[in-house]
C-alpha positions as CSV (number, residue, x, y, z in Angstrom):
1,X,0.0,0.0,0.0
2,X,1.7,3.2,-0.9
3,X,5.3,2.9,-2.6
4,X,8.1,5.2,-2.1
5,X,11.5,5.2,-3.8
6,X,14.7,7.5,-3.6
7,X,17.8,7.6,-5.1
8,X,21.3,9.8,-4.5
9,X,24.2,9.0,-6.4
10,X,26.3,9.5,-9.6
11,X,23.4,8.4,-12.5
12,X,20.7,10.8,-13.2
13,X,18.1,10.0,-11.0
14,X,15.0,9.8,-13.2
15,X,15.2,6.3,-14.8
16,X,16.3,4.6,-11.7
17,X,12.8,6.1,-9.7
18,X,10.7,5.6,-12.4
19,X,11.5,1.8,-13.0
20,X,11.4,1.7,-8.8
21,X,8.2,2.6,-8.9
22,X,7.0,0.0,-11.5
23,X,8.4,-2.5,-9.6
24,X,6.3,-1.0,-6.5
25,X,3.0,-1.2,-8.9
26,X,2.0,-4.8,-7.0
27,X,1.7,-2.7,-4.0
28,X,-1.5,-0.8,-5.2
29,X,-2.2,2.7,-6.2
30,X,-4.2,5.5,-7.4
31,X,-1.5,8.1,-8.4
32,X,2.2,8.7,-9.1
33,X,4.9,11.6,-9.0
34,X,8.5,12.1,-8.2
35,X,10.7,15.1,-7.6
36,X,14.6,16.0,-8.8
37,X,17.0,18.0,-7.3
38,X,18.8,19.9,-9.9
39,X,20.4,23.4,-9.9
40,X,19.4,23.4,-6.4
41,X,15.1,23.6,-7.4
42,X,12.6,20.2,-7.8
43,X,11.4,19.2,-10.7
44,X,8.3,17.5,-9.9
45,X,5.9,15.7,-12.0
46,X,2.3,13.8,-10.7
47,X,-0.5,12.3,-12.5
48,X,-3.5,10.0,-11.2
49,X,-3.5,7.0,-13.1
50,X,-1.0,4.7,-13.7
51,X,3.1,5.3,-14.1
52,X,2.6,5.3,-17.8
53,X,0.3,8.6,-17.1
54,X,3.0,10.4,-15.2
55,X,5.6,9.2,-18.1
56,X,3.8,11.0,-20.6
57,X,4.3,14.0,-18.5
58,X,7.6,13.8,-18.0
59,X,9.5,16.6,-20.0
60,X,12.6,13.8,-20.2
61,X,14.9,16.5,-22.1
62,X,15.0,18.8,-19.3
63,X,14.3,17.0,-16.1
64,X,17.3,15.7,-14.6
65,X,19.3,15.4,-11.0
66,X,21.2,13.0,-9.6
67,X,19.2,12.9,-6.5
68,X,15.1,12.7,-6.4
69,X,12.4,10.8,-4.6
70,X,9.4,9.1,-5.9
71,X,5.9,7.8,-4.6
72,X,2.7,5.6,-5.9
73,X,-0.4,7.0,-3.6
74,X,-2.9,4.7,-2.7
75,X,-5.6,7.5,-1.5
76,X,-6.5,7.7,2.1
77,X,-7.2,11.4,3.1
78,X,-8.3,13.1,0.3
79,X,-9.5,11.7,-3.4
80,X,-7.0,10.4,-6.2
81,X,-6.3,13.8,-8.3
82,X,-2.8,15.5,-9.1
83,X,-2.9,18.0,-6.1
84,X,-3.1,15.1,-4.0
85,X,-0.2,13.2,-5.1
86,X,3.0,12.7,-3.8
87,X,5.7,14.4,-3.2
88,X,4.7,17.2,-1.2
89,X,5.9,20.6,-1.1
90,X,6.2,23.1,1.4
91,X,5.1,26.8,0.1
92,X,8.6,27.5,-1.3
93,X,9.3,24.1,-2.9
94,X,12.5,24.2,-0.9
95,X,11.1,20.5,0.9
96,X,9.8,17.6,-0.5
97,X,8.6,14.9,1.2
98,X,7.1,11.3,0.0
99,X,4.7,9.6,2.8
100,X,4.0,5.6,3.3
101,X,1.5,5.5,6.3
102,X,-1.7,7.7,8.6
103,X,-0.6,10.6,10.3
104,X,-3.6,10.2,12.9
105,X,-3.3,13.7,14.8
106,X,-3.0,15.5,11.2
107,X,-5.8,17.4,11.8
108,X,-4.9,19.4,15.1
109,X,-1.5,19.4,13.1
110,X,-2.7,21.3,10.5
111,X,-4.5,24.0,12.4
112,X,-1.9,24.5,14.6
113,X,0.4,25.0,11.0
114,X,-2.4,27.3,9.9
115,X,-2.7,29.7,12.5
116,X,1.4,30.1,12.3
117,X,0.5,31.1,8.7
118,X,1.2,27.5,7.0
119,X,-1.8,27.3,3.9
120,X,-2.2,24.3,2.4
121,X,-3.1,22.8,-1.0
122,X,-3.9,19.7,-0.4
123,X,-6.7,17.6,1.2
124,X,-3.4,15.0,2.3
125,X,-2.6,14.0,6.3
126,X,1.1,14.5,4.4
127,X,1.0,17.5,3.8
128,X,1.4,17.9,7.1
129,X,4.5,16.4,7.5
130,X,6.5,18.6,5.1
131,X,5.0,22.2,6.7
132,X,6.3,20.5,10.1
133,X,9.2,20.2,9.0
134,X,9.7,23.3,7.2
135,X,8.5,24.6,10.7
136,X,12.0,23.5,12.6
137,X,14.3,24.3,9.0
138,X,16.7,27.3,8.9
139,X,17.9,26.2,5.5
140,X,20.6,23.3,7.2
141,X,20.8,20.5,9.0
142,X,17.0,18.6,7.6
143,X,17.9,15.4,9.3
144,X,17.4,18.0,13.0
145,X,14.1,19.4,11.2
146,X,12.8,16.2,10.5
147,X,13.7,14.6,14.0
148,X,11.6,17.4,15.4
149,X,9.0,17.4,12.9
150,X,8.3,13.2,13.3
151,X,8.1,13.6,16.5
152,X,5.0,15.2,16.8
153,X,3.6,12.5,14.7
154,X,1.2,10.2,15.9
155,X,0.5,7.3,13.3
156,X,2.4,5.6,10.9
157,X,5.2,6.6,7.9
158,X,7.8,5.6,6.1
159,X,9.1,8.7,4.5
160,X,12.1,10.5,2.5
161,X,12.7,14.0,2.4
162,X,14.6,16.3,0.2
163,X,16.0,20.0,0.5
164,X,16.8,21.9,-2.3
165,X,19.2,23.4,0.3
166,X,20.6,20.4,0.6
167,X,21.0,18.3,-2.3
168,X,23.1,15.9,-1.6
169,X,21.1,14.2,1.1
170,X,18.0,12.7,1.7
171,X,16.7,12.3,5.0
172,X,14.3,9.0,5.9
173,X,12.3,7.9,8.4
174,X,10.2,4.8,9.6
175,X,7.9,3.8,12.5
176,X,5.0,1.4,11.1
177,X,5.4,1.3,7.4
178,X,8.6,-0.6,5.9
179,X,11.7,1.1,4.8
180,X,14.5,-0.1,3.3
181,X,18.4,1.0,2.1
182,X,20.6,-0.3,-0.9
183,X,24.0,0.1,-0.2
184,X,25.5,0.3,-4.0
185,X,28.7,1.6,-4.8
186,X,29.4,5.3,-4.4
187,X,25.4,5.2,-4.7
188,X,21.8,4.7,-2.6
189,X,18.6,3.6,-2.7
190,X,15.6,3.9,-0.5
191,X,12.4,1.9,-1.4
192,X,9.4,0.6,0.7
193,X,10.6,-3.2,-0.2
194,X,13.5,-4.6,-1.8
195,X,12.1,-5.1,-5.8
196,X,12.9,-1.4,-6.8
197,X,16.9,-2.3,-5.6
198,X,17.5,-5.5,-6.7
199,X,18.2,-4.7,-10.1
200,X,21.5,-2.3,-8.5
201,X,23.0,-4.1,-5.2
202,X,21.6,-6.6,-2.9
203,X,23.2,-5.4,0.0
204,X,20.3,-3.7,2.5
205,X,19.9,-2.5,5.9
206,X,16.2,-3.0,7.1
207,X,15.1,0.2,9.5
208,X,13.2,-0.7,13.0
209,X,10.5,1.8,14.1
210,X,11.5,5.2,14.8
211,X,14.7,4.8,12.9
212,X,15.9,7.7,10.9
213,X,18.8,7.5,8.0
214,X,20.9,10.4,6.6
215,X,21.8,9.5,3.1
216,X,24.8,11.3,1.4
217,X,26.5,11.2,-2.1
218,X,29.6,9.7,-0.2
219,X,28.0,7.6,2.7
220,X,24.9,7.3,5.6
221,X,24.3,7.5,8.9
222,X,21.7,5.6,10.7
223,X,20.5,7.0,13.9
224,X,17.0,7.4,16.1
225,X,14.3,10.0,15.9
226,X,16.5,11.7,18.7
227,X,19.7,11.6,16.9
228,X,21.1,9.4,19.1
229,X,23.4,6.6,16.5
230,X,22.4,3.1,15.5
231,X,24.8,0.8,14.3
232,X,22.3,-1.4,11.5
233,X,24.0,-4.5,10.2
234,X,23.3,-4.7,6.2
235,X,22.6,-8.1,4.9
236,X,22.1,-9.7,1.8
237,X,18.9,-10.5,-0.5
238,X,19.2,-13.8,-1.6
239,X,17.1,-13.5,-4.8
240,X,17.6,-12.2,-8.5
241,X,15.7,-9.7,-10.8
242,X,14.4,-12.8,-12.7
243,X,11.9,-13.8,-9.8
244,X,10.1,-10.3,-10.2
245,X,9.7,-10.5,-13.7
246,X,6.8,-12.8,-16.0
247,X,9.3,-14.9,-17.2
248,X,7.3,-15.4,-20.6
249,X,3.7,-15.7,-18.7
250,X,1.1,-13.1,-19.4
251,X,0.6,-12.1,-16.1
252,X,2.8,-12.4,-12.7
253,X,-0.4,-14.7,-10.8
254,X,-0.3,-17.1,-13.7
255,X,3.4,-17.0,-13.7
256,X,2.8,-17.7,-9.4
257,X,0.4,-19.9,-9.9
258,X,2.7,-22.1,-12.1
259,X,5.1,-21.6,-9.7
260,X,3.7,-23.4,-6.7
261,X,5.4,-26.8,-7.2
262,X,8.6,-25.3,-7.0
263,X,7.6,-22.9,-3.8
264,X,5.9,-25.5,-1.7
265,X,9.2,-27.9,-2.4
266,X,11.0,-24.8,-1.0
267,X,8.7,-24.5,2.4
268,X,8.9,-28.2,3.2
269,X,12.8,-28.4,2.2
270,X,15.4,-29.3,5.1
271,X,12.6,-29.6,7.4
272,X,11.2,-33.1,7.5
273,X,12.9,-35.9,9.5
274,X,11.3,-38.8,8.2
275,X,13.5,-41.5,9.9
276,X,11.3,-40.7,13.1
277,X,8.4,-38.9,12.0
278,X,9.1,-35.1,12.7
279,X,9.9,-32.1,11.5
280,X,12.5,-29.8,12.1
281,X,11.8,-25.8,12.5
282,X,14.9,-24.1,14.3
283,X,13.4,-21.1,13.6
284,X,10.7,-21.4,16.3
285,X,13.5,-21.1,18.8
286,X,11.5,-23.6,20.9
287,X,12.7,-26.4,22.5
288,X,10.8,-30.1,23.8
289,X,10.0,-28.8,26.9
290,X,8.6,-25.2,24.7
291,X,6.8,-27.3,22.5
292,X,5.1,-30.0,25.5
293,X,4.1,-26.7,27.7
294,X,1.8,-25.3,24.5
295,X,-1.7,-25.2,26.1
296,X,-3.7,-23.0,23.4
297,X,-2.8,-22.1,19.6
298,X,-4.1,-18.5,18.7
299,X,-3.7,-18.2,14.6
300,X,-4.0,-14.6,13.6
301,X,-4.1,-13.2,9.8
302,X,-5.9,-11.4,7.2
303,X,-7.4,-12.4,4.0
304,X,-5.7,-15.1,2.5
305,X,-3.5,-15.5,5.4
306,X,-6.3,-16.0,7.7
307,X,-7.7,-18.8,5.3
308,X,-4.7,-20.4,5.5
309,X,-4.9,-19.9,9.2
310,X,-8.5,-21.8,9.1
311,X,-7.0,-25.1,7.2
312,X,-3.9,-24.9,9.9
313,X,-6.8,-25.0,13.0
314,X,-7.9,-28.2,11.2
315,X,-4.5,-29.8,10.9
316,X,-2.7,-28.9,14.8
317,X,-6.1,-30.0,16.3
318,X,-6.1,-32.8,14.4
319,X,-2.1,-33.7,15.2
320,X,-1.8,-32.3,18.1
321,X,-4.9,-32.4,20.4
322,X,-4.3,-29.0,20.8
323,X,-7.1,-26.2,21.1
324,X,-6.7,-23.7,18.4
325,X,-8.2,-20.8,17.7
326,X,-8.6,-18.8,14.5
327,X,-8.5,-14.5,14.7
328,X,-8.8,-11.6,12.0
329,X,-6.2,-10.0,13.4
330,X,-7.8,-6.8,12.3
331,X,-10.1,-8.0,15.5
332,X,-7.7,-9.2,17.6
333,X,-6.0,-6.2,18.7
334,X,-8.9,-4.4,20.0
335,X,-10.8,-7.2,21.8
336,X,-8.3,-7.4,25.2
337,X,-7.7,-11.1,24.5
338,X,-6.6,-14.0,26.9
339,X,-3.0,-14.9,27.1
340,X,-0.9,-15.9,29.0
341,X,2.6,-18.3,29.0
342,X,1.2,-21.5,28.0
343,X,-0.2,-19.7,24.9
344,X,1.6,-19.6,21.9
345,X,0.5,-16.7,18.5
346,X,1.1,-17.5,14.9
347,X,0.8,-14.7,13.2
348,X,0.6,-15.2,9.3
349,X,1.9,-12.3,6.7
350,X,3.1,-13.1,3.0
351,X,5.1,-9.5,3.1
352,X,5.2,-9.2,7.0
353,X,4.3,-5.9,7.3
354,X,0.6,-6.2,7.2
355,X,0.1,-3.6,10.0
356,X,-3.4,-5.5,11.7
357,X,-1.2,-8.7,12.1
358,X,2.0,-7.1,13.3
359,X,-0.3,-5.4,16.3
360,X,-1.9,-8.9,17.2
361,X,1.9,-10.0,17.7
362,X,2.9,-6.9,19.8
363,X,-0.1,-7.3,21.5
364,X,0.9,-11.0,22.4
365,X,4.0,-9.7,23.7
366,X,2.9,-7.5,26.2
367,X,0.8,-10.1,27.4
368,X,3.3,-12.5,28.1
369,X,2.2,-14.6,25.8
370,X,4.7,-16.5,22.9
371,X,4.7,-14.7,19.9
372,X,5.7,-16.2,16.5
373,X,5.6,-15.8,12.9
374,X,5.2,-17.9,9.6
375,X,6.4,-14.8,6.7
376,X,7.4,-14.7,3.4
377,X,9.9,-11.6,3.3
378,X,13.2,-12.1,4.9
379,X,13.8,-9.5,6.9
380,X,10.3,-7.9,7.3
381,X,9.4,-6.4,10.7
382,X,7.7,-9.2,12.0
383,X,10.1,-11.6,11.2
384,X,12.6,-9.2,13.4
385,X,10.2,-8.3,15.9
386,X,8.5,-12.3,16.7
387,X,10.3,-14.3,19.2
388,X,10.6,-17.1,16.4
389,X,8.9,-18.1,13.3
390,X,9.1,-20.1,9.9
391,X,9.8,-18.3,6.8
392,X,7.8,-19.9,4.2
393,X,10.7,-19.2,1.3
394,X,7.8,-19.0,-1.1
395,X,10.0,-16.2,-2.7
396,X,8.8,-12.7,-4.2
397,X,5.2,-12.3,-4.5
398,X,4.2,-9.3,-7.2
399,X,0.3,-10.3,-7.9
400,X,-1.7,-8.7,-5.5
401,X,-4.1,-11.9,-5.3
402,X,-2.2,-14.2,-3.1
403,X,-1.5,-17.4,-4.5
404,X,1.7,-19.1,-4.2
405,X,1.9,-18.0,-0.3
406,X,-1.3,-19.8,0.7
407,X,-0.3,-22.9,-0.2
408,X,3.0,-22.1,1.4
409,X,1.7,-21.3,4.5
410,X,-0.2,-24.4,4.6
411,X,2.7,-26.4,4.0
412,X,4.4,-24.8,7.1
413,X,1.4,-24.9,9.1
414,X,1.4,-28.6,8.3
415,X,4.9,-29.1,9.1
416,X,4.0,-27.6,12.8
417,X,1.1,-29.4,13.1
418,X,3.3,-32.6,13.0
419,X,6.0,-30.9,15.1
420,X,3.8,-30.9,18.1
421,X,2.1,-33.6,17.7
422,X,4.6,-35.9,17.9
423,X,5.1,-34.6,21.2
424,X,1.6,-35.8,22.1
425,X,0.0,-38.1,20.9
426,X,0.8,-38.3,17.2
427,X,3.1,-41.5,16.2
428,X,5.8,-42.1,14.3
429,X,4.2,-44.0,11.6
430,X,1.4,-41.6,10.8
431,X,4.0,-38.5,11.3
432,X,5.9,-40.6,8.1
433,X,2.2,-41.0,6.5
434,X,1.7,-37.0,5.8
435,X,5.6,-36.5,5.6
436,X,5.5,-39.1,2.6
437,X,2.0,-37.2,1.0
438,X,3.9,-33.6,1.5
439,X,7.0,-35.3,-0.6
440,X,4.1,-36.3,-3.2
441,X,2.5,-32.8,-3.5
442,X,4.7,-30.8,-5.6
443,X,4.4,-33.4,-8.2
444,X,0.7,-33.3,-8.0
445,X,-0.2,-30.2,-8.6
446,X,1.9,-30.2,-11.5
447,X,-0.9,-32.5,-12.9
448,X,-3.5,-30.6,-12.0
449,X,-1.9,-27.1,-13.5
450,X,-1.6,-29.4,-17.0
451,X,-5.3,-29.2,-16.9
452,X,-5.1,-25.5,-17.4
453,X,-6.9,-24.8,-20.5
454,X,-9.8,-27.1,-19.6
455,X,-10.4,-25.4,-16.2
456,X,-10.3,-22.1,-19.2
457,X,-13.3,-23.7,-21.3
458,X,-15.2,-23.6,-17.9
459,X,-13.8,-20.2,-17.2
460,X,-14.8,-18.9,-20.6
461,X,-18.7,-20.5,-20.2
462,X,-19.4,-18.4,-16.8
463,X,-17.1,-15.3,-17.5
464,X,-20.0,-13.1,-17.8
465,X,-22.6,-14.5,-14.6
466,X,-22.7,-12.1,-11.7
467,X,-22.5,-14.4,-8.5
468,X,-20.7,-17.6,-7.8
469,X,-21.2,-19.9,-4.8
470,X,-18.5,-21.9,-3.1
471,X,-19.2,-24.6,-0.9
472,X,-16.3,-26.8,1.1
473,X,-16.9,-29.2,4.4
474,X,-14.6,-29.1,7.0
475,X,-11.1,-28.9,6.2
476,X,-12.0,-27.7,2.8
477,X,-14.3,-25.0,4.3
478,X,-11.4,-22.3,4.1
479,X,-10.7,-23.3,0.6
480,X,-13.9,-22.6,-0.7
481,X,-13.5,-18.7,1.3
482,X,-10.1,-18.8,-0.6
483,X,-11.6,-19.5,-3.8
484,X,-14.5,-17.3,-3.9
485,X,-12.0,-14.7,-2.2
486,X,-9.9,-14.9,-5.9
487,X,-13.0,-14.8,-7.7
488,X,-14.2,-11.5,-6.1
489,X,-10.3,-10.1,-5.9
490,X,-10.2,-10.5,-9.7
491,X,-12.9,-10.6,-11.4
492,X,-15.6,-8.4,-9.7
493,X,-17.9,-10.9,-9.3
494,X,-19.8,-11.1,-6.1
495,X,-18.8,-14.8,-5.0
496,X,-19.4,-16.5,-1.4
497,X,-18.0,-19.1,0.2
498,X,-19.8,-21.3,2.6
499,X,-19.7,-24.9,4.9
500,X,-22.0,-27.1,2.8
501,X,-23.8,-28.0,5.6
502,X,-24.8,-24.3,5.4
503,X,-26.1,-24.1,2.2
504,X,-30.0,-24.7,3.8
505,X,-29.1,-22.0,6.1
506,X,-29.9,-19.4,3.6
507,X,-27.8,-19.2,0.3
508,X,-29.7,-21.9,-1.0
509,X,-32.6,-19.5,-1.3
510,X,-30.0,-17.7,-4.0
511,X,-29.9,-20.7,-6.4
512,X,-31.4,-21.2,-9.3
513,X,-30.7,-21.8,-13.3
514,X,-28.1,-18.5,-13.5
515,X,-26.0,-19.3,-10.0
516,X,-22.8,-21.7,-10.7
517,X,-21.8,-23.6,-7.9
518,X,-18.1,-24.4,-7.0
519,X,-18.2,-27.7,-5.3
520,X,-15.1,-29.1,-3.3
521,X,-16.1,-33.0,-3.7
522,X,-12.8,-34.9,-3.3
523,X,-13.5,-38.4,-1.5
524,X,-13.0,-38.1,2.5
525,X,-14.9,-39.0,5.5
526,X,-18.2,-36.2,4.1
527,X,-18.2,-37.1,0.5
528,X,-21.5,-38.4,0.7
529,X,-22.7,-35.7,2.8
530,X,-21.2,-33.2,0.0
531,X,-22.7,-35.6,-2.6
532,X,-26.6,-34.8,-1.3
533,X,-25.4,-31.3,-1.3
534,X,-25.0,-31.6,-5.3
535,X,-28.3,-32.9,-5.7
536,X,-29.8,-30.2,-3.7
537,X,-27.9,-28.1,-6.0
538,X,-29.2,-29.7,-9.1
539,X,-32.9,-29.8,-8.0
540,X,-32.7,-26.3,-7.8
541,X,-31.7,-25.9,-11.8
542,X,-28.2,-24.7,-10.3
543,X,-24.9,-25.5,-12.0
544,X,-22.3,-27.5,-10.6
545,X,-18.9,-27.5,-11.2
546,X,-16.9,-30.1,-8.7
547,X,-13.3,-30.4,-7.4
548,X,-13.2,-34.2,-7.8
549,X,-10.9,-36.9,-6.8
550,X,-9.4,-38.6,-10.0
551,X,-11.2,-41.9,-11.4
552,X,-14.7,-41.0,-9.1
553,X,-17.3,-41.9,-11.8
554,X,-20.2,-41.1,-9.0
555,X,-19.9,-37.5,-9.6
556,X,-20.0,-37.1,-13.3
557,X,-23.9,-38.1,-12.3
558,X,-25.0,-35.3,-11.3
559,X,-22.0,-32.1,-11.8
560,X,-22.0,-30.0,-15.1
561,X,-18.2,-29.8,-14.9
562,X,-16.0,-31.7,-13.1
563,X,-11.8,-30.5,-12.1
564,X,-10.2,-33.7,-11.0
565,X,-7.3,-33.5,-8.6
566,X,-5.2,-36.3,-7.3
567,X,-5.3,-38.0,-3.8
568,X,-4.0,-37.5,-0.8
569,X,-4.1,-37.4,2.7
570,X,-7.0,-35.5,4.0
571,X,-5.5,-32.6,5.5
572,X,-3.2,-32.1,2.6
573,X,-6.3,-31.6,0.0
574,X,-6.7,-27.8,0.4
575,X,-3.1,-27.8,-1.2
576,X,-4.6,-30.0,-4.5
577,X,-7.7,-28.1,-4.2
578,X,-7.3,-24.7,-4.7
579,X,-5.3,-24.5,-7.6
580,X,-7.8,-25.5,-10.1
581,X,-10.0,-22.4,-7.9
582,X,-6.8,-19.7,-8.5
583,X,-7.0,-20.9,-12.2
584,X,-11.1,-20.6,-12.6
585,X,-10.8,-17.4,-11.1
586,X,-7.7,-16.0,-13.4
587,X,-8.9,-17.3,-16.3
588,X,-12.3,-15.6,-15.5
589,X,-10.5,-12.4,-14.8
590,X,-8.7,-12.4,-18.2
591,X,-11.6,-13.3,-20.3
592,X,-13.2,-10.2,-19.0
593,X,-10.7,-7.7,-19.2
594,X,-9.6,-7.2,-15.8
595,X,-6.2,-6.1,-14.2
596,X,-5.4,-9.3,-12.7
597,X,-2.0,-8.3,-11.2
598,X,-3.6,-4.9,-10.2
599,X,-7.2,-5.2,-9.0
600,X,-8.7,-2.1,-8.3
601,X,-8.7,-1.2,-4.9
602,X,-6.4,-3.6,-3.8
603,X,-3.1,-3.1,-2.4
604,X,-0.7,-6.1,-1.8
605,X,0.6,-4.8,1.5
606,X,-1.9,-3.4,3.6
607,X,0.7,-1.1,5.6
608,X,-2.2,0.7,7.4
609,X,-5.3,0.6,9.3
């Protein structure tokens, strides 16, 4: 949500920001701009739209510097328009400033700046930021002026600021949205993630909250809000340009979806022990006596994450014996919940930064309780801030619909569920049997994405109907939500998941000859039950499409379409299950002209409240 990007070095300025920022698009946004320093003035160009709107008004003979900053707005205060972009200026375009965040007291802020004499242009809680600083400046030392200025903040921001006075530095700041610095050779880069500095170093320093950075031509300094010095060990990406480009497929979700043999390899490697039964996860910096003392399992995500979440309750209650419990994070943090030592938090975040689940861990904290994370993005602040966790190494993830991670997560929610289990109740030999049917996935879904174009002859028969209906029994409950969830991310369409058992419960009043049904029918322990739930379907003039097990003839009776996965273990078919649901949906998407990668609306990081 939000993207910023600087840059201060030898090379003009303006290619480097500008391809930044288009590798920030996943992110979301409504509007772009970006400022140079030159001849000590800004040049500064915005546009609503997208970056190929504020190329066009880009005068590229004439705008140059070898130091700017950059920004894609998703709006909060005030409505997508040019005046609203970012960067801000103060009234003598001698600051800029680029925002990532809520200033929550902006509005006592700004009438406090007004009655000094501050007017403002812009209906923007960042605008704010800028007069304040402009408020402590004298025409040297911004990284003082901004100390004082972020300080009166209350909310979030990652930010960079410029001085015209100053043009070779750039001041930034974090405390609750992501920041990052490239260390390059005689050069620097500043971005909200990673992608825009890949393509130059991979040598980073990650910034905790209230963390500020003074950027020069010839070096940085890292220090506090105060002033006071931070010594910030850099470390190194471990992943190349290629995995944030399409690689030949039309879109980066097909290109993730394809990639999810490969990715769910990656979360499972190094970590089984088959010889016993196990699993091995160092990384939750628990030991037997940790793992034995676990009373209570709190899951905590959003969106796809907290579907992910659901299929994990399933799997450690079923291993384990263990009570879990499944939070929107979004809820957690304002409901006073009950922790205390024997309870253990798994908080769930492709890009840990989502700023709902990173308050659910904080919360657990302070409670006493054992905080831990399962993350995508090495480095994010919750993997530094958990007291353990899993990375899921399901590597960069540019769609904004979440594919790729889900199953990931999964995987390493499976993986715990067998760690503490086996220090129950769980034994050896059925610890092997879901090790085994883990090892077997990766090649599975292989098969199922080979059925591709047929799942796109379905696709291409209900582009155009307005509602779809999911239905999924137990451990396949969260996969429909996940499925309907891409169809409405998408592909606009107003989609619902349910429990089959459900279905008389209401939606079934919805059905009739116009309402496709997306059935999850794989054989287990209900398929009968789901079975009856077909021919209420039917009876109804609904259509059916079922998620089948391969060679079950029963089916074909009475769906219109039927997806046939492969076997497995029961709690390991929500990984088979949804991919033929992440192709339906893209396939849908594309056939009716949506921006899969870039829904409207969306963002891929939801940085703030």
């Amino acid at each position: 949500m939000c993207g910023i990007v600087g840059y201060i070095g030898n090379r003009d300025s303006l290619q480097i920001l500008i391809e930044g920022l288009k590798r920030l698009e996943y992110r979301g946004y409504d509007s772009a701009g970006v400022a140079l320093i030159d001849d000590n003035k800004f040049f500064i160009v915005k546009s609503v739209g997208k970056i190929s709107e504020l190329e066009k008004r880009i005068p590229t003979c004439s705008m140059k510097g070898k130091a700017g900053i950059a920004h894609t707005r998703w709006a909060t205060h005030g409505a997508p328009s040019d005046i609203n972009a970012h960067p801000h200026t103060d009234e003598k375009k001698q600051l800029a400033v680029v925002h990532n965040g809520i200033i929550e007291n902006h509005a006592s802020l700004r009438k406090l700046l007004e009655k000094d004499g501050h007017i403002f242009v812009s209906e923007t809680d960042t605008e704010v930021i800028v007069h304040l600083i402009e408020k402590f400046y004298n025409g040297s030392n911004l990284p003082s002026a901004v100390g004082q200025a972020l300080r009166m903040l209350h909310g979030t921001f990652g930010i960079i600021a410029a001085s015209v006075s100053e043009p070779d530095l750039l001041v930034a700041a974090r405390n609750g949205s992501p920041l990052v610095l490239g260390v390059g050779e005689n050069e620097y880069f500043l971005a909200s993630d990673v992608a825009p500095i890949v393509p130059y170093t991979r040598e980073v320093i990650y910034f905790e909250d209230n963390e500020m950075v003074v950027v020069g031509r010839d070096g940085y300094k890292t220090m506090t809000l105060d002033a006071v010095p931070v010594n910030k060990e850099s470390c190194t990406v471990d992943w190349d340009i290629s995995s944030i480009e399409k690689s030949g497929f039309e879109h980066f979700m097909l290109k993730e979806i394809f990639e999810q043999p490969e990715t769910v390899a990656n979360s499972m490697r190094g970590r089984m022990i088959l010889a016993s039964g196990t699993s091995r996860l160092q990384g939750l910096n628990l030991n037997l006596e940790n793992l034995r003392s676990i009373k209570r399992v709190i899951i905590a995500g959003c969106g796809t994450s907290w579907h992910a979440a659901l299929v994990g309750e399933y799997i450690i209650e079923e291993l384990a014996r263990t009570p879990v419990e499944v939070e929107y994070a979004s809820e957690f943090r304002y409901r006073n919940p009950i922790i205390d030592e024997s309870t253990v938090l798994f908080v769930i975040s492709q890009s840990g930064e989502t700023a709902d689940t990173l308050a659910a861990l904080r919360e657990a904290k302070e409670k006493s309780g054992l905080g831990l994370g399962i993350v995508n993005v090495v480095g994010s602040t919750i993997a530094r801030e958990s007291m353990g966790g899993v990375y899921i190494h399901a590597g960069p993830e540019i769609g904004v619909a979440s594919t790729k991670a889900f199953t990931s997560q999964i995987t390493v929610l499976a993986l715990i569920g067998i760690l503490l289990g086996r220090q129950r109740d769980l034994s050896s030999t059925e610890g092997k049997k879901i090790l085994r049917g883990l090892l077997d996935i990766p090649g599975k879904i292989k098969r199922i994405l080979a059925t591709s174009d047929e799942i796109k002859k379905i696709a291409d028969e209900y582009c155009n109907t307005s509602n779809f209906l999911y239905l999924g029994r137990g451990i396949n409950f969260p996969v429909a939500l996940e499925g309907a969830l891409k169809m409405k991310e998408i592909s606009y369409i107003h989609a619902e998941g349910y429990p089959a058992s459900e279905m008389k419960h209401g939606p079934i009043a919805l059905i009739d000859e116009n309402m496709p049904v997306v059935v999850i029918a794989t054989k287990d322990s209900a398929y009968e039950k789901i079975i009856s739930n077909i021919q209420e379907v039917k009876a109804r003039k609904g259509k059916v499409i079922a998620i089948a097990t391969e060679g079950d003839t029963e089916i074909s009776k009475y769906a219109d379409h039927i997806i046939e996965v492969p076997a497995t273990h029961h709690l390991l078919s929500p990984l088979l299950n949804v991919i033929p649901l992440q192709l339906l949906a893209y396939h849908i998407a594309v056939k009716r002209g949506c921006n899969v990668d870039q829904p409207r609306n969306l963002a891929k990081s939801v940085t703030v409240e």
